[in-house]
Residue, then its C-alpha position, 0 to 999 in steps of 0.5 A: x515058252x515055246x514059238x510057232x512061226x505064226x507067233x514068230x511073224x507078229x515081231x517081224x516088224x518090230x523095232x529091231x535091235x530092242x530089249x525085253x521090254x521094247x519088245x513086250x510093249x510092241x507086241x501089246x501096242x501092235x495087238x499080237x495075241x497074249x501067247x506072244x507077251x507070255x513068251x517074251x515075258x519069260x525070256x530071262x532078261x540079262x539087259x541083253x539087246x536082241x538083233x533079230x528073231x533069231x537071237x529070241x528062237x534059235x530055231x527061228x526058219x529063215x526065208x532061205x529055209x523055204x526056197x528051192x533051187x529054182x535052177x533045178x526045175 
């Protein structure tokens, strides 16, 4: 399993919190690319209920990771 940011933001939208499943049939309703499908599909599912993009990829870059401080300039 791995994730980019492009993969990433086609879940931006999704009904969040969902599980597993909500998640894989929003992907293959909203037309995200196969790499997306794949990915959830390989989340070991424990009946858990994911908040956000963050509980899927940790490492998931958040919108504070993109800004400067606008101070400084």
């Amino acid at each position: 399993m791995y994730w980019t940011l492009e993969l990433a933001t086609k879940l931006e939208d999704a009904p969040w919190p969902a599980t597993k499943d909500e998640l894989i049939d929003y992907a293959m309703r909203s037309g995200a690319p196969a790499e997306v499908v794949e990915n959830l599909q390989d989340i070991e599912d424990e009946g858990e209920v994911y908040e956000s993009m963050e509980d899927i990829w940790p490492d998931y870059p958040t919108k504070e990771d993109f800004f400067f401080d606008d101070e400084e300039y």
